[in-house]
ROMI-471086 format. One record per residue (C-alpha): residue in one letter; x, y, z negated. Coordinates in pm, whole numbers. Each point is the difference from the previous one (the first is absolute). Layout:
# ROMI-471086
NODE   code        u        v        w
NODE      A        X        Y        Z
...
This chain:
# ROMI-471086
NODE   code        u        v        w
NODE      X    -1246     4220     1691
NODE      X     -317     -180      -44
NODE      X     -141     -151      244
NODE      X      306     -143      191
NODE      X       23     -336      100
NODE      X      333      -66      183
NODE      X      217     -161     -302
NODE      X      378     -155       82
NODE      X       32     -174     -378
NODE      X     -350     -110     -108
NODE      X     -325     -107      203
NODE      X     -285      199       22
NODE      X     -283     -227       19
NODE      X     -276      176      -86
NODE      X     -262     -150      257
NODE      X     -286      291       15
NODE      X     -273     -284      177
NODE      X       21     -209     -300
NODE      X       62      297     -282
NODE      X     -381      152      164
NODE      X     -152     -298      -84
NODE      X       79       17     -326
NODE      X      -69      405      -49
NODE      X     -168       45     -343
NODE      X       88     -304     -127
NODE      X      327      162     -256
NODE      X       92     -356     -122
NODE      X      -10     -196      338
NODE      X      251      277      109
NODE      X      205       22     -267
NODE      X       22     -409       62
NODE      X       66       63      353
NODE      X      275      301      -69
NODE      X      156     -285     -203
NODE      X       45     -232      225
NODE      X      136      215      284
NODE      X      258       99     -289
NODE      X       72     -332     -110
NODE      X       29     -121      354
NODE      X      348      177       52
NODE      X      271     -102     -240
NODE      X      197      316       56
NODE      X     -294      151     -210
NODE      X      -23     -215     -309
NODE      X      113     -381      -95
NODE      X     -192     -283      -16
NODE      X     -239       47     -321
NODE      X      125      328     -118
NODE      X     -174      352       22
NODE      X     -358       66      -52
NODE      X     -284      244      141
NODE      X     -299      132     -145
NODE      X     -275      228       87
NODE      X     -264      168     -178
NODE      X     -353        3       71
NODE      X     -318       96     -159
NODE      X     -233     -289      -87
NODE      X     -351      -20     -202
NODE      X       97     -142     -347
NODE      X     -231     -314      -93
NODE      X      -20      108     -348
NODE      X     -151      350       28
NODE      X     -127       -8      405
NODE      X      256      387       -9
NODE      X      248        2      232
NODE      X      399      -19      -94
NODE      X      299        3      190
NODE      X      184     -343      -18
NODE      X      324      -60       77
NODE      X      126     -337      252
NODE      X      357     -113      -43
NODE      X      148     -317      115
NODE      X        5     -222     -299
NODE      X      287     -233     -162
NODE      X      166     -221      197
NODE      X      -90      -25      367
NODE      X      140      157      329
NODE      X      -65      298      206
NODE      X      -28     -179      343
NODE      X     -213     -216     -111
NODE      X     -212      170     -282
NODE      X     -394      -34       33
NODE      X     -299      182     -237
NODE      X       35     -338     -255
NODE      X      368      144      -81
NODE      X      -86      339      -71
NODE      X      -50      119     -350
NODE      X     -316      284      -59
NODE      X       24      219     -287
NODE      X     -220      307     -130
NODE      X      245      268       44
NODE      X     -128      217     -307
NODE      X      123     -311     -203
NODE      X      308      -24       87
NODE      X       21      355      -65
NODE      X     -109      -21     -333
NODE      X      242     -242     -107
NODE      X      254      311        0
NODE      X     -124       78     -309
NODE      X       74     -286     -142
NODE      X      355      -43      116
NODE      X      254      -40     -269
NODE      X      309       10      202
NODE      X      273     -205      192
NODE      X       57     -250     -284
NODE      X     -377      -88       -2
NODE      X      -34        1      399
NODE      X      -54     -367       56
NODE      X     -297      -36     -221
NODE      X     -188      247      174
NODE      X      -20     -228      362
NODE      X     -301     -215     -229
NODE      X     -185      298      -60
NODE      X       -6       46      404
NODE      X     -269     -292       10
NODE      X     -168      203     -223
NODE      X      -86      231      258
NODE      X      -38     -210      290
NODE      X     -297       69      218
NODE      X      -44     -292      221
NODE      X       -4     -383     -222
NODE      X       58     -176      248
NODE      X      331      203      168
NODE      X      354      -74     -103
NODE      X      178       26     -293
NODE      X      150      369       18
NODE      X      394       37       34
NODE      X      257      219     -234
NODE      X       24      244      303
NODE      X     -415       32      -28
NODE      X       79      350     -213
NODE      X      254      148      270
NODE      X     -277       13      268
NODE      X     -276      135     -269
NODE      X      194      271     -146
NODE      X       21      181      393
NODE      X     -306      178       43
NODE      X      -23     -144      401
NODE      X     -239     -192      171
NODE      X      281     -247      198
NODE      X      321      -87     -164
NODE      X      297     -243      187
NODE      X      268     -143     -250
NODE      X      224     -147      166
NODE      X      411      -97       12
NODE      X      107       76      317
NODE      X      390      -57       67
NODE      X       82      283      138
NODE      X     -169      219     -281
NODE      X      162     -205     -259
NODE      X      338       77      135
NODE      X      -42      325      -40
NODE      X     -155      -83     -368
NODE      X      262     -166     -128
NODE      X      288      212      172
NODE      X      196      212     -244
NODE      X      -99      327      104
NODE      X     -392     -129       72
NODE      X     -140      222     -151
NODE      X      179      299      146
NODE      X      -85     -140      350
NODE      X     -302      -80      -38
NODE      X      -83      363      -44
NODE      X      232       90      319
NODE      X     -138     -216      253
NODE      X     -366       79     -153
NODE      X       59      346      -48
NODE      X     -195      -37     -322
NODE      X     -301     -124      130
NODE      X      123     -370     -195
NODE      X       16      -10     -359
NODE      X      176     -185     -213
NODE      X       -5     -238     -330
NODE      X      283     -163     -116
NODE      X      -18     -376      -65
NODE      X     -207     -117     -257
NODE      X     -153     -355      -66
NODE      X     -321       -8      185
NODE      X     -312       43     -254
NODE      X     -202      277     -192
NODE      X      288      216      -66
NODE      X      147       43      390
NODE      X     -389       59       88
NODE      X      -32      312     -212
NODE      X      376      139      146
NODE      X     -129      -58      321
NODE      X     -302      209      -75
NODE      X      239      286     -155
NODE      X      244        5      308
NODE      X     -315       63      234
NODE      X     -116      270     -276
NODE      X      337      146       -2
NODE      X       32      -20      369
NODE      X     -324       85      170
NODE      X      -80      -88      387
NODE      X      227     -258        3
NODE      X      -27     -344      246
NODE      X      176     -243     -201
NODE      X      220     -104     -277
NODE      X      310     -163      -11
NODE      X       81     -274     -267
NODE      X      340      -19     -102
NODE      X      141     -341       94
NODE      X     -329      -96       40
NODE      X     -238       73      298
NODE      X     -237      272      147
NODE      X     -368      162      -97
NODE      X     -155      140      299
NODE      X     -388      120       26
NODE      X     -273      136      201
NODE      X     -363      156       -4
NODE      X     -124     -368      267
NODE      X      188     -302       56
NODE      X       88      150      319
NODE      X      208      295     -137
NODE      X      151     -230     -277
NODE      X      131     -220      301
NODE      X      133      261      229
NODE      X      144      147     -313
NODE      X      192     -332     -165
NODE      X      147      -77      400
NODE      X      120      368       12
NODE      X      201       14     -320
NODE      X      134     -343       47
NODE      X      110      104      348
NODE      X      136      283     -114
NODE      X      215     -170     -227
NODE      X      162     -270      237
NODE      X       45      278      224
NODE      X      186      173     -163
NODE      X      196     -332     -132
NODE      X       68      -89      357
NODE      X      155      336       56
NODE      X      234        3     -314
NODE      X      106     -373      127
NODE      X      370       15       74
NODE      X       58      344      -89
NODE      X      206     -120     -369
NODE      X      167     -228      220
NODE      X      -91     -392       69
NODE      X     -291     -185      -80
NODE      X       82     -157     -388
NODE      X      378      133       83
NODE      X       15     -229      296
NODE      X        9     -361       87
NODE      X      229     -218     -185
NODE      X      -39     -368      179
NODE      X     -220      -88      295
NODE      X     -242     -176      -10
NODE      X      -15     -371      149
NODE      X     -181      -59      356
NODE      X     -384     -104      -54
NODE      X       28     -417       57
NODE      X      264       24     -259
NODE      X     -130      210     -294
NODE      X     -307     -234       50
NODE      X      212     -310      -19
NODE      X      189      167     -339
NODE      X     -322       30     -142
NODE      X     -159     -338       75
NODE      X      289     -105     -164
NODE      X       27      211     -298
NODE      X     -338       84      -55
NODE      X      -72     -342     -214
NODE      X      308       59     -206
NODE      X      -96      297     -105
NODE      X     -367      -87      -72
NODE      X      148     -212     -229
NODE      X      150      208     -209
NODE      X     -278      233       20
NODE      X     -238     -298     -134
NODE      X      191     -100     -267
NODE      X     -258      137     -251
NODE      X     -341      -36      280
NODE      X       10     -164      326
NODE      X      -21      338      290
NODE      X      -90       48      340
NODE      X      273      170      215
NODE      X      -43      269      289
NODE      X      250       99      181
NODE      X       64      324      266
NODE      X      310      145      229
NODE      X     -198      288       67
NODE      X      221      259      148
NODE      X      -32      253     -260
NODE      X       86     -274     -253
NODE      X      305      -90      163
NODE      X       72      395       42
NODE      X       24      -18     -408
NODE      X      167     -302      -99
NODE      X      261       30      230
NODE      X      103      345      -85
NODE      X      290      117     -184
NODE      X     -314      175     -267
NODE      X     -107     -339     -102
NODE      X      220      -53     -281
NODE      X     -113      364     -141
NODE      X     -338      -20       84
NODE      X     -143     -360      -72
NODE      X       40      -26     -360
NODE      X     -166      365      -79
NODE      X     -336     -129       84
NODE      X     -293       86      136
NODE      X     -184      362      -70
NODE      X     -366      -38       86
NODE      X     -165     -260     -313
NODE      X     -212     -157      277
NODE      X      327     -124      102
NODE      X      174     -138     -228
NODE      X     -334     -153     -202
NODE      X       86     -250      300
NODE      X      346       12       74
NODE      X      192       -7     -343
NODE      X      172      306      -53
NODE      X      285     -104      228
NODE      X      125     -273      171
NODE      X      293     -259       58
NODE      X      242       76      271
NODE      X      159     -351       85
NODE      X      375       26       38
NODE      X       53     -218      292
NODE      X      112       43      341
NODE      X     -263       52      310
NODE      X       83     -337      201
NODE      X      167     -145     -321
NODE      X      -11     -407       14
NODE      X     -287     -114     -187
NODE      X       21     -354       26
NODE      X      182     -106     -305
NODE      X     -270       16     -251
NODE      X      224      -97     -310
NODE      X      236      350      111
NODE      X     -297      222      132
NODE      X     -151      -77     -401
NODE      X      307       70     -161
NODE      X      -18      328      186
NODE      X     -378       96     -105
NODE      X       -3     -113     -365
NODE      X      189      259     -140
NODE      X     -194      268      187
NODE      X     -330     -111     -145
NODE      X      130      -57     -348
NODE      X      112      367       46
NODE      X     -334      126      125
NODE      X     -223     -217     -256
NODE      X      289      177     -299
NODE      X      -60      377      157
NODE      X     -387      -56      -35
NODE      X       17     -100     -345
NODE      X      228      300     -122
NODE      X     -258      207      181
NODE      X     -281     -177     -149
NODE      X      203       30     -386
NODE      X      123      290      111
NODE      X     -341      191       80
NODE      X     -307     -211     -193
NODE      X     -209      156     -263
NODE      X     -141     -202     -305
NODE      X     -309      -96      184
NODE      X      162      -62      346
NODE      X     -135     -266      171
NODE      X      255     -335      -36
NODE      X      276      -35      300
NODE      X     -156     -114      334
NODE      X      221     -194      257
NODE      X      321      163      -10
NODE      X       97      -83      350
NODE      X       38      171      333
NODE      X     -348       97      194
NODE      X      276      153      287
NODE      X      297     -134      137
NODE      X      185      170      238
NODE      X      259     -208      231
NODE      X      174      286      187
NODE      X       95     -101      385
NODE      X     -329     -219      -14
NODE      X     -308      155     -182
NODE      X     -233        3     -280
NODE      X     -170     -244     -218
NODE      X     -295       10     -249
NODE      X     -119     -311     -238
NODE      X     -326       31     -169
NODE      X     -267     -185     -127
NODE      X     -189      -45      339
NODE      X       58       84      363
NODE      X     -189      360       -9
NODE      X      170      122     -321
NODE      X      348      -89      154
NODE      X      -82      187      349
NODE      X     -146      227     -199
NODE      X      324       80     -201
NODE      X      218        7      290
NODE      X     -186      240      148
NODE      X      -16      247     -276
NODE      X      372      -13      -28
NODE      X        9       49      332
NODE      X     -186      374      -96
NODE      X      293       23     -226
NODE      X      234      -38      223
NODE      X     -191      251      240
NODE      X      -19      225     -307
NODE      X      362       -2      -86
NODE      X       97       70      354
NODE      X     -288      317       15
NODE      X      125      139     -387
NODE      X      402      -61      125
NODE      X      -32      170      302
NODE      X     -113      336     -168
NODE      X      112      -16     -332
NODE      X      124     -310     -221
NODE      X     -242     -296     -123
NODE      X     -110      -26     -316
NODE      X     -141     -271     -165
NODE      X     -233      -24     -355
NODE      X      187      -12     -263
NODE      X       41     -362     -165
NODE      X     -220       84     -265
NODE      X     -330      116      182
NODE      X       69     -294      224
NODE      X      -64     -191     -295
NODE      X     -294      159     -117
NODE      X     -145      -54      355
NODE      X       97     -349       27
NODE      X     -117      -88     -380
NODE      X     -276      199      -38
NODE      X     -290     -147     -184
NODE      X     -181       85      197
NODE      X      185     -180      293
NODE      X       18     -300     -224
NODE      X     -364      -22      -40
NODE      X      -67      -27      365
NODE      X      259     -275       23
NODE      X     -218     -183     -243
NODE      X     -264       45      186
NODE      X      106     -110      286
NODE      X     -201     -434      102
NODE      X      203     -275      -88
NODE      X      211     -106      332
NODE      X     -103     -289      217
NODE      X      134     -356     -116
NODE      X      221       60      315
NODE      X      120      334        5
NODE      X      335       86       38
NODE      X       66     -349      198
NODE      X      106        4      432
NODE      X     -182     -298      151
NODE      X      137     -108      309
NODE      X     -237     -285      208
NODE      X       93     -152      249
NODE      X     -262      -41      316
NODE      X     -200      267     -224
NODE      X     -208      129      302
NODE      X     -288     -269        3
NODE      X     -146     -305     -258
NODE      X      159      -70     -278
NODE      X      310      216       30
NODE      X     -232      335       51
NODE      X     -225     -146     -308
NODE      X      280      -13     -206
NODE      X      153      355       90
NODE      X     -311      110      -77
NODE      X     -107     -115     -307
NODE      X      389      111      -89
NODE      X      -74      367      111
NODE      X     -356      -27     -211
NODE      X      187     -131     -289
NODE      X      302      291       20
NODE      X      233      -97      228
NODE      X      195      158      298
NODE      X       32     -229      307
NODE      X      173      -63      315
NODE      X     -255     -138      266
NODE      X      155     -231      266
NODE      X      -72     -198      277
NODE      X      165     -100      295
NODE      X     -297      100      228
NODE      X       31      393        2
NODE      X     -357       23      142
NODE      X     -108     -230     -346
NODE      X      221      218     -181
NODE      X     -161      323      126
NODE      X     -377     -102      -40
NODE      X      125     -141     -386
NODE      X      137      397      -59
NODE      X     -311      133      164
NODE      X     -183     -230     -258
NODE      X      205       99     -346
NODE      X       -9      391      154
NODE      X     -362      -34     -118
NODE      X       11     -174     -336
NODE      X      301      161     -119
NODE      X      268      326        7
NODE      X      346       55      200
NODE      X      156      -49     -294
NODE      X     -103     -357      -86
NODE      X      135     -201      346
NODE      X      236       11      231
NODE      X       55     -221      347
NODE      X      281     -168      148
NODE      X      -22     -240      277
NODE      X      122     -357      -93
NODE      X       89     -302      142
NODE      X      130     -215     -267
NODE      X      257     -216      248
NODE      X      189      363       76
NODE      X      244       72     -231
NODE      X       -2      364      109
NODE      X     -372       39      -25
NODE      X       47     -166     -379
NODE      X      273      248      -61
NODE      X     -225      359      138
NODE      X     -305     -159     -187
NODE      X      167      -11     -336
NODE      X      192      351      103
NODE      X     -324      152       19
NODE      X     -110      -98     -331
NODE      X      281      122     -122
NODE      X        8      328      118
NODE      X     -384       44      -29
NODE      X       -3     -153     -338
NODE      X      288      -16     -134
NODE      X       70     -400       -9
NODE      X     -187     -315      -30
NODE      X     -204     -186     -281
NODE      X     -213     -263      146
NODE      X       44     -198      289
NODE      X     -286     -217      171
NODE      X       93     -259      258
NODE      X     -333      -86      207
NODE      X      108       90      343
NODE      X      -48     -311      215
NODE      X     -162     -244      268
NODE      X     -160     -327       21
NODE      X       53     -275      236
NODE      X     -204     -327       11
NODE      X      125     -258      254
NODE      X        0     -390       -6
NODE      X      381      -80      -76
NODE      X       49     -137      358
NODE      X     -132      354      159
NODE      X      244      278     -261
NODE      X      262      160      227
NODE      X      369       95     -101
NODE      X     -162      357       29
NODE      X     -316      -26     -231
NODE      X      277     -179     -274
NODE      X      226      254        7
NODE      X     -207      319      -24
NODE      X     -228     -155     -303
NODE      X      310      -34     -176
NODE      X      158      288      149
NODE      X     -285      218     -172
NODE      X     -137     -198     -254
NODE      X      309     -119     -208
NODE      X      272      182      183
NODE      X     -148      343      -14
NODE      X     -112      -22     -377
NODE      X      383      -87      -47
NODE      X       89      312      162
NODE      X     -272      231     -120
NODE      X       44     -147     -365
NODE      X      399       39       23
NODE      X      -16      376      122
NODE      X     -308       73     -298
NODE      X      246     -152     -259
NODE      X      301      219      156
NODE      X     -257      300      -94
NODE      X      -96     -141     -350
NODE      X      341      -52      -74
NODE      X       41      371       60
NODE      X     -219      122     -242
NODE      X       44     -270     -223
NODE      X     -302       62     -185
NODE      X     -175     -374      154
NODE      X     -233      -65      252
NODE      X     -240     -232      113
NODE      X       13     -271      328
NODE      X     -352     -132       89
NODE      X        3     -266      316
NODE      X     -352      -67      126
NODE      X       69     -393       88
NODE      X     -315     -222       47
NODE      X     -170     -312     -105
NODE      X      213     -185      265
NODE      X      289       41     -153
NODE      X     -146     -292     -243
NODE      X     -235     -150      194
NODE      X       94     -212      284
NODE      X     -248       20      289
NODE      X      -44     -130      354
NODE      X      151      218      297
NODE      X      232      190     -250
NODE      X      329      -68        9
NODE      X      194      319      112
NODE      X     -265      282     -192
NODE      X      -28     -265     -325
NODE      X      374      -89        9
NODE      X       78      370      -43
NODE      X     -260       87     -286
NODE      X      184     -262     -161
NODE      X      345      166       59
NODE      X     -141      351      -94
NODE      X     -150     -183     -316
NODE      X      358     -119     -125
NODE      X      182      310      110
NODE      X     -226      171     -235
NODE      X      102     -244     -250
NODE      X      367       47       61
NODE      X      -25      412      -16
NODE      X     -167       -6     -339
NODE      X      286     -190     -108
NODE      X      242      201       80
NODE      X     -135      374       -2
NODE      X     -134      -60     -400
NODE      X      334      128      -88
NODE      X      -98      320      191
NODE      X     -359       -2     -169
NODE      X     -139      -71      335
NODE      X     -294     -219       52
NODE      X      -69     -230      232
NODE      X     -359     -183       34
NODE      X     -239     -144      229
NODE      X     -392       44      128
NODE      X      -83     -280      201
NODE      X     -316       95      198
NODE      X     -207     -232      213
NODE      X     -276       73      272
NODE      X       62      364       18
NODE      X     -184       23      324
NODE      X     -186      284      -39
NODE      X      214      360      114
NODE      X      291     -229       87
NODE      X      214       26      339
NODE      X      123     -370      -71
NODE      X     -354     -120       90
NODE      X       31      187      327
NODE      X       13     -250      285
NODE      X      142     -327        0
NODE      X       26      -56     -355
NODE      X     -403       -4      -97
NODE      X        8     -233      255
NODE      X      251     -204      -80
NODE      X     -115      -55     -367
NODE      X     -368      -23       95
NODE      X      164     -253      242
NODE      X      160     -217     -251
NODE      X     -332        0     -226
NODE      X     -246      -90      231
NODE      X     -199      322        0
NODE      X      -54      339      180
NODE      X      181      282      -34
NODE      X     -339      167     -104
NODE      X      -34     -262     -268
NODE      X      374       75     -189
NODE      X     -116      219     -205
NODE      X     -267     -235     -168
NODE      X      196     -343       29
NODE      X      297      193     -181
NODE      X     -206       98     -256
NODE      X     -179     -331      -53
NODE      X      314     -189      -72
NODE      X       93      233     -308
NODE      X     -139      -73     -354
NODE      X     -125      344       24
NODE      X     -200       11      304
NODE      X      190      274       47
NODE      X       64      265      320
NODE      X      371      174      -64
NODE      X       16      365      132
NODE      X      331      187       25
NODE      X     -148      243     -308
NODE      X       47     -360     -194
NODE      X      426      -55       79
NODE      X       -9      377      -55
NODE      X     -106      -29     -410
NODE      X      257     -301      -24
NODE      X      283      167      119
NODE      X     -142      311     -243
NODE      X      -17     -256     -306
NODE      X      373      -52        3
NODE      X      101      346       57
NODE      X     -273      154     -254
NODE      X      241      -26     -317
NODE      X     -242     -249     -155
NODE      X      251     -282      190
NODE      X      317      228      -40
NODE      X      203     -329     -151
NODE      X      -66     -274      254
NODE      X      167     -107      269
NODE      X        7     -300      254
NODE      X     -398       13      -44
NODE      X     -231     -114      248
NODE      X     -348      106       12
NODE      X     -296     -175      228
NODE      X     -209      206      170
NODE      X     -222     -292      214
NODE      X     -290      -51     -181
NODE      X      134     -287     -176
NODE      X      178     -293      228
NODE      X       77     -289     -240
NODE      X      284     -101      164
NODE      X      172      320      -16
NODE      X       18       16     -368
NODE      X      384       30      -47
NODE      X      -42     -195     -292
């Protein structure tokens, strides 16, 4: 009944303090109402739905009053919608296009003519779904795709309970391509079936309405809880979840561990046409799936709800291997993939041949969005880090779907044909085509070493601003922490991750590059700058400052290197190695020996990795900073004053004498190393290797040549 507030499957969040302030003000609720709605996932997935409401505002042609009609625009998200992503449109327009309307086959050409009647320049571009909210004659209207009314849409007998549970008071419109056409059925079930709260899509989603934001609230969280409701009561009652469990699933540490370890092989494959970003989940209702004895039924029939698979792929690839099956043989563990994905990329084709009209859009990337590794979890590869997340959690709704439409009925899924039309729709296409050109480094996993301060954090940023995903590092957790606070602000969840990392512990190596894995799917770029400086007269180095220069320096690049190549090798799609070295490793310079002695042995490792890892279409170069004193943690302590020291001069007077003595007059900042190592990894240097670059103003006698 309206008015109640106590909810067990959605939140009510409807806070009436805030909602007062904003009494009278129809749009700044209906942006509000939206973002309580997109706030709980149970209600509607990440981008999908739309609101609207319609109010009456003083046309600036005429000075007459007219009721106009706000509806989230294209594109954009629920949870996070503001008044710049709504679309305003005269509502007597869009009503007069009716008259116009030629029918189905002409549907698509009448989403220009919405701009036509657009009310507000400067608001968004309206969607295809802008006709379905101005066809119902109410002030507040909530589209949205909430699982557990979905499960009932695409159950068999939907329809039929629908009206049950509802007892009429739901109508219902069988699935039809969103557009012109669905608007004016949903307009005819509500004239056919007067008083009712709602309208169920078939396969699709939920309308739901009310006279103020307020009721249209209460209203969407009662019929959604009504639904799960009654799904959670019909759970068990046909017999076992998805007919039961078939295999358990492994113990947490080791389904992480399989997919650290698996997760770059199957990026591979998954890039063989465009390098993706992985995501992966063993969320508990994932595991419920693919370890079921449904999975082999279910799976390939695809998803129901078009918001689904638009991001998913119709279905996804089940990988045939065993939960805690040894994946350390890569040469065997390949063998075992290939023909899977050759099968996949051969089943989307036929469907592609199979279901393409003469104007079809041409084939996109015929491999798997989803994979499913049952006893482990599920991962998605995509073109960035939020489209991959993104894509495992709408499958995710699938899954809950299936479960919901199973329990009461059986599951059905669109038919292979309108998944088609969805997925190629011109209309589709065109927004692909509009979508920016990607970053020079999107797509690519950057993994820095000592990435929470100077140059390290300069260089995973300028990776992150130039596309990237990262894994900051450090082996100071407190560094680490104020670095994450830091990148919080300038950039998403979806664009870093952080690992603590101590490049002379093998296991710390080993969880750093896990994490990449598993949050990214694998590795693509790998920047050795972690390191110290030590500057003592040769009679006053210790055993102790020797061995931990070279034990980090040149001992932990080894390591990091060999465990990035291990990755790379994995995808086998190429990578990059980038050691920041220095001047020194050139230049020979008083009070030196241990810190210059290792540049020099990081300098011809470098050397000796880009000869051998060509074959692998890894590269291997060099920046060789100088001076970087500014934002550094090397020129903490003993070191300023060890160099100023050795040059005669004050620590406050480095800065200046450094940049004296370069042919540039030059101060180097981190930002500097930062474009360097961006330079080789740009595409503009994609065929050399062994390179150096100087980044120290200009010191004649470090030319290499």
């Amino acid at each position: 009944m309206p008015g109640v507030k106590v909810f067990k499957h959605v939140n009510y969040l409807w806070d009436d303090v805030v909602a007062d302030k904003l009494a009278g003000d129809e749009v700044s609720l209906l942006i509000y109402r939206s973002n309580l709605l997109g706030a709980d996932l149970r209600l509607t997935n990440y981008g999908g739905g739309n609101t609207s409401c319609k109010v009456i505002e003083t046309d600036p042609l005429n000075g007459e009053e007219t009721e106009v009609m706000w509806v989230k625009g294209s594109g954009g998200d629920l949870g996070s919608l503001k008044k710049s992503g709504l679309a305003a449109l005269y509502t007597d327009k869009l009503h007069s296009l009716k008259k116009i309307y030629r029918g189905v086959e002409f549907e698509d050409k009448m989403v220009g003519l919405f701009d036509h009647c657009i009310f507000d320049p400067d608001s968004k571009a309206p969607s295809i779904d802008t006709p379905l909210h101005a066809f119902l004659p109410f002030k507040h209207i909530d589209h949205l795709h909430p699982d557990a009314a979905i499960a009932i849409a695409a159950a068999k007998d939907g329809k039929q309970i629908t009206h049950s549970l509802f007892n009429g008071t739901i109508g219902w419109v069988d699935w039809q391509r969103p557009g012109f056409d669905l608007g004016l059925k949903l307009a005819a079930c509500l004239n056919e079936n007067p008083g009712i709260r709602g309208i169920m899509l078939g396969s699709h989603g939920l309308f739901t309405w009310g006279d103020t934001a307020y009721e249209s609230y209460m209203n969407t969280l009662e019929v959604v809880e009504m639904c799960a409701d009654y799904l959670e009561q019909n759970y068990g009652k046909k017999g076992p979840v998805f007919g039961g469990q078939r295999i358990q699933s492994l113990d947490v540490q080791k389904r992480r561990e399989q997919a650290a370890a698996i997760a770059p092989v199957l990026r591979g494959y998954c890039s063989s046409e465009t390098l993706m970003i992985g995501h992966f989940t063993d969320d508990a209702r994932v595991l419920e799936f693919i370890n079921s004895k449904d999975l082999e039924r279910l799976a390939p029939m695809g998803t129901s709800c078009p918001d689904h698979f638009l991001r998913t792929k119709i279905s996804p690839l089940v990988l045939n291997l065993q939960p805690g099956q040894d994946l350390s043989d890569l040469a065997a563990l390949k063998q075992q993939l290939a023909p899977l994905f050759e099968k996949y990329r051969e089943g989307y084709a036929a469907y592609y041949d199979t279901c393409k009209h003469p104007n079809s859009p041409a084939i996109r990337d015929a491999n798997p969005v989803v994979i499913l590794y049952p006893g482990v979890g599920m991962f998605a590869f995509a073109k960035n880090k939020q489209t991959a997340r993104v894509a495992a959690e709408f499958y995710t709704n699938a899954i809950n779907v299936m479960k919901g439409a199973e329990a009461i009925s059986t599951y059905t899924a669109l038919p292979r044909q309108e998944a088609f039309n969805i997925e190629y729709w011109l209309l589709e296409e065109a927004k692909l085509q509009r979508m920016p050109k990607p970053k020079p480094l999107t797509g690519k996993v950057v993994l820095v070493t000592g990435s929470a301060g100077g140059i390290g954090k300069a260089i995973a940023r300028k990776f992150i601003e130039e596309g990237a995903v990262a894994l900051l590092n450090d082996n100071d957790v407190e560094r680490l922490n104020r670095a994450a606070a830091d990148f919080g602000n300038l950039f998403t969840k979806d664009d870093f991750v952080t690992a603590r990392l101590d490049v002379t512990s093998d296991a710390d190596i080993q969880t750093a590059f896990d994490a990449a894995c598993i949050n990214f799917g694998g590795v693509d770029i790998v920047v050795n700058c972690a390191g110290l400086s030590i500057s003592k007269p040769l009679e006053d180095h210790t055993d102790a400052d020797w061995d931990i220069l070279y034990d980090v320096l040149v001992k932990g690049q080894f390591k990091v290197t060999q465990k990035g190549v291990e990755v790379m090798r994995k995808q086998n799609t190429g990578g990059d190695v980038i050691n920041i070295v220095s001047k020194n490793a050139l230049v020979s310079g008083p009070n030196n020996a241990g810190y210059g002695s290792a540049k020099a042995a990081q300098l011809h490792l470098s050397r000796l990795n880009a000869a051998e890892l060509g074959a692998d279409k890894i590269r291997v170069n060099v920046v060789n900073p100088d001076a970087v004193i500014f934002e550094s943690k090397i020129w903490e302590g003993s070191w300023a004053e060890g160099r100023a020291k050795a040059y005669g001069v004050s620590t406050q007077e480095l800065p200046a004498y450094y940049a004296r003595r370069t042919l540039l007059n030059e101060i180097i900042l981190p930002k500097d190393v930062a474009l360097a190592c961006f330079a080789f990894v740009s595409g503009l240097l994609g065929k050399s290797t062994g390179n150096i670059i100087n980044v120290d103003g200009g010191v004649a006698t470090a030319f290499v040549r």
